[in-house]
MARMAR-913451 format. One line per field, with one value per residue: residue number from 1; chain; x, y, z of N, C-alpha, C, O, CB in turn. Coordinates in steps of 0.02 Angstrom, whole numbers, m for minus. Atoms other than C-alpha are relative to their C-alpha. Glycine has a CB too. Layout:
num: [NUM  ...]
chaine: [A  ...]
n_X: [X  ...]
n_Y: [Y  ...]
n_Z: [Z  ...]
ca_X: [X  ...]
ca_Y: [Y  ...]
ca_Z: [Z  ...]
c_X: [X  ...]
c_Y: [Y  ...]
c_Z: [Z  ...]
o_X: [X  ...]
o_Y: [Y  ...]
o_Z: [Z  ...]
cb_X: [X  ...]
cb_Y: [Y  ...]
cb_Z: [Z  ...]
//
This chain:
num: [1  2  3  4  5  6  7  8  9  10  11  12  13  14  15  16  17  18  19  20  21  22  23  24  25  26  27  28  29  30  31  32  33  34  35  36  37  38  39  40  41  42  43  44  45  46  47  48  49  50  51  52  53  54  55  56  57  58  59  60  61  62  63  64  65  66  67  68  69  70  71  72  73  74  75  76  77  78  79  80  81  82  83  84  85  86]
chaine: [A  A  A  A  A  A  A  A  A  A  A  A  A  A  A  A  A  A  A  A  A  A  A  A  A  A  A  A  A  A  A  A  A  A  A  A  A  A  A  A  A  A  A  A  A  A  A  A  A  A  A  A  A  A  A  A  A  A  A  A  A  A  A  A  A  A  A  A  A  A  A  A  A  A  A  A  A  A  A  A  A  A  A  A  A  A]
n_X: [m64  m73  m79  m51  m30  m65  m12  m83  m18  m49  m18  m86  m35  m33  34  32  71  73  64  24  62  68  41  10  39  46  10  43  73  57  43  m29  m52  m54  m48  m67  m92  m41  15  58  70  73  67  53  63  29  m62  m3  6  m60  m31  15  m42  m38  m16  m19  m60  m83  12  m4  m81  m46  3  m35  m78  m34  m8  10  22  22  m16  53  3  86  2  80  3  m34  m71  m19  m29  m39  m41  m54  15  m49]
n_Y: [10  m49  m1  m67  3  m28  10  m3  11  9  m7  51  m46  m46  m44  39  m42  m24  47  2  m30  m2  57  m62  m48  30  12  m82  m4  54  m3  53  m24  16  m13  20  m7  m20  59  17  m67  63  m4  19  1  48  77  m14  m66  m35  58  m6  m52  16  29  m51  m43  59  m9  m67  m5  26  11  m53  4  64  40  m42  33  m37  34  m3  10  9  4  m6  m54  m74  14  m58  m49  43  2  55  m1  7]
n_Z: [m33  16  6  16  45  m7  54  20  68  7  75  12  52  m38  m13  m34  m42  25  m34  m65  m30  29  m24  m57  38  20  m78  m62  23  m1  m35  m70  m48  22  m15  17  m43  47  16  33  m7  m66  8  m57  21  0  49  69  40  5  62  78  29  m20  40  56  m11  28  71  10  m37  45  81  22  m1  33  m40  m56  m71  m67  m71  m16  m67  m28  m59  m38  m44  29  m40  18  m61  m31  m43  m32  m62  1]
ca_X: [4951  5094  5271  5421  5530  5714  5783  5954  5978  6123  6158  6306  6385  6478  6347  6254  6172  6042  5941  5966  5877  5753  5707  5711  5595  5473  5474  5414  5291  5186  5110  5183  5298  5476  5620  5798  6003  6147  6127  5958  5784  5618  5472  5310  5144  4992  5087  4979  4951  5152  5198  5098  5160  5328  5331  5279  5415  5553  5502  5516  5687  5748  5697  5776  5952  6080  6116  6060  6046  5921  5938  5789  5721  5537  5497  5302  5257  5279  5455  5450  5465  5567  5706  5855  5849  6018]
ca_Y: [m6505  m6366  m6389  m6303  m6313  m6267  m6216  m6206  m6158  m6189  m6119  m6218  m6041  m5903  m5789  m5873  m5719  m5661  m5836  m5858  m5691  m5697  m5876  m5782  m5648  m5767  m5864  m5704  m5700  m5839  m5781  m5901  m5856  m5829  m5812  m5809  m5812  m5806  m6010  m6033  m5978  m6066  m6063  m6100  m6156  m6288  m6452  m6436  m6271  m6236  m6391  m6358  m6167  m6243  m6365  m6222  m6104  m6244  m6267  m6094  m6088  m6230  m6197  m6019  m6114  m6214  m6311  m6290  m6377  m6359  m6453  m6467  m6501  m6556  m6523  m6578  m6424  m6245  m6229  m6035  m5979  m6097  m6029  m6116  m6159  m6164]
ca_Z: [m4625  m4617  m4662  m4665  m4808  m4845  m5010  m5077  m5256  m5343  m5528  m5600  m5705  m5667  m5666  m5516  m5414  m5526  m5526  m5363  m5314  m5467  m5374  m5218  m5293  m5352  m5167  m5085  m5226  m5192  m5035  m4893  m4752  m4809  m4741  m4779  m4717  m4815  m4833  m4900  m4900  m4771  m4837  m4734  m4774  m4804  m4883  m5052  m5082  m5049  m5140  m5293  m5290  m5241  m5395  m5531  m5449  m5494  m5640  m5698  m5597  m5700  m5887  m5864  m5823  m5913  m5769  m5599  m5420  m5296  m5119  m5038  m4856  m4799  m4631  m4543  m4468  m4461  m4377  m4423  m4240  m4180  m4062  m3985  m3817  m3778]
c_X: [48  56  36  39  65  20  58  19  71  23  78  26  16  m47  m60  m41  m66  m44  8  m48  m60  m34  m25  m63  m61  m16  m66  m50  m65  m37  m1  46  85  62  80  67  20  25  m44  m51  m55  m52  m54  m57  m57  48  m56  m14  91  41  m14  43  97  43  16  55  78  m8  15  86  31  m1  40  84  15  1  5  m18  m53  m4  m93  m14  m68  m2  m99  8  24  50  16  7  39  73  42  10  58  60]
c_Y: [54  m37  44  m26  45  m13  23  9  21  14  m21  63  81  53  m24  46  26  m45  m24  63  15  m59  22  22  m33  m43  57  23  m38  15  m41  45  2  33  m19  6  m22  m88  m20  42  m49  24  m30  2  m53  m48  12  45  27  m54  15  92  m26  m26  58  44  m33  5  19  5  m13  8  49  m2  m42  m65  29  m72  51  m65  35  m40  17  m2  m11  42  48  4  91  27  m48  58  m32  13  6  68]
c_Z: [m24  m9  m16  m41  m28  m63  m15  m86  m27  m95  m4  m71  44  36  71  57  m39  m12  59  47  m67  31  76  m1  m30  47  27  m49  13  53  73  33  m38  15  2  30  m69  m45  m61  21  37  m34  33  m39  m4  m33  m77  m34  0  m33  m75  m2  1  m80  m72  14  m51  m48  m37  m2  m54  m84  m21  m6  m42  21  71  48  49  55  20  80  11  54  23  43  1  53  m9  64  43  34  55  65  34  7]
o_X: [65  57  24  43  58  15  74  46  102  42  128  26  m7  m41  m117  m88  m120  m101  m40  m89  m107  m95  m83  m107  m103  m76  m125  m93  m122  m93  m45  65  98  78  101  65  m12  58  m27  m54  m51  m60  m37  m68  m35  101  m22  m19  106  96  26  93  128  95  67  88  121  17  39  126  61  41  70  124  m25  m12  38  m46  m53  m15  m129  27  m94  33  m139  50  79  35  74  40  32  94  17  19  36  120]
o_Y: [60  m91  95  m86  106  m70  73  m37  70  m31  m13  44  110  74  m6  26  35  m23  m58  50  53  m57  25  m10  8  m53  66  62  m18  m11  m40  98  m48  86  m72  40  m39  m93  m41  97  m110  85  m86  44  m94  m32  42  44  74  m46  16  101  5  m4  70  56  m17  53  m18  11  26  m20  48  38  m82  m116  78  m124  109  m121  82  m83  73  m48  33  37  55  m19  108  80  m42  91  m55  70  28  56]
o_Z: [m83  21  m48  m29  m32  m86  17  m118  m4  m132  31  m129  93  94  53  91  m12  m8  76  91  m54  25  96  27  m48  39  42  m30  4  45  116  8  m71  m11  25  82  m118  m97  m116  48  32  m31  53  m83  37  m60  m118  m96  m39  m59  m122  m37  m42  m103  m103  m36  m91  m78  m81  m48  m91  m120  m75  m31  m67  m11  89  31  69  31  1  100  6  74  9  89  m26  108  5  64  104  m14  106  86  87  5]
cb_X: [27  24  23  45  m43  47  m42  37  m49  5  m13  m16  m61  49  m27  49  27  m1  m17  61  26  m2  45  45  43  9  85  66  3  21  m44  48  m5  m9  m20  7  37  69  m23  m17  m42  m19  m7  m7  7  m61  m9  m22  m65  28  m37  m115  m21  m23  m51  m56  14  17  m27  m42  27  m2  m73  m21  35  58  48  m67  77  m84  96  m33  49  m44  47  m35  9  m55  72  m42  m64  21  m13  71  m36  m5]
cb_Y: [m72  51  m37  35  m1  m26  15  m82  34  m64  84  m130  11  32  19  m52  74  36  m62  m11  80  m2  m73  66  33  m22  19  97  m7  m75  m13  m82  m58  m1  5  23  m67  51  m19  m66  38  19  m13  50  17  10  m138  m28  66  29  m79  m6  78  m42  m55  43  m3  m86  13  45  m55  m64  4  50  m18  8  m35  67  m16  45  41  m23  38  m57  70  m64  m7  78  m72  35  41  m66  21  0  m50  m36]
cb_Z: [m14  59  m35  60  m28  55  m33  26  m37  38  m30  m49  m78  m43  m72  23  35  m59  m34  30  45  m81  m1  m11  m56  m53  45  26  m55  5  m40  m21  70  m51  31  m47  87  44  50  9  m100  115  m48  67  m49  m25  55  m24  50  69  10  m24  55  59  0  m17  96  12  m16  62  63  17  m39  43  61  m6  m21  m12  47  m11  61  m59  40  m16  25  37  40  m4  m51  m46  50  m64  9  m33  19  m49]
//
């Protein structure tokens, strides 16, 4: 099963762009679809091969911060070409 997945990270300190694109930067490592806006970042892929890379990513994310948010968004199915009809 695919899903699409929407990520939002949120470092709680001043300095707050350099783990957001080292988490970034380690996204676009794993080997899935990934694409980003000035929001968040989509990631695309099987549900437990992009879950388990998904989980160790965080992980990682969080041991390197003090205090940090991430928002998160599970979608069934790859939604990566989706275009608005409208």
């Amino acid at each position: 099963m695919n899903i699409s997945v929407e990520l939002t990270l949120l470092p709680l300190n001043n300095d707050f762009k350099t783990p957001i694109k080292n988490f970034i930067q380690k996204l676009r490592s794993l080997g899935f679809k990934v694409l980003e806006n000035p929001m968040s970042t989509q990631i695309y892929g099987e549900y437990d091969a992009l879950m388990s890379a998904l989980q160790q990513a965080i992980k990682e994310g969080f041991e390197k911060e003090t205090a940090v948010v991430l928002n998160m968004k599970i979608i069934k199915g790859d939604r990566s070409g989706y275009v608005p009809s409208f």
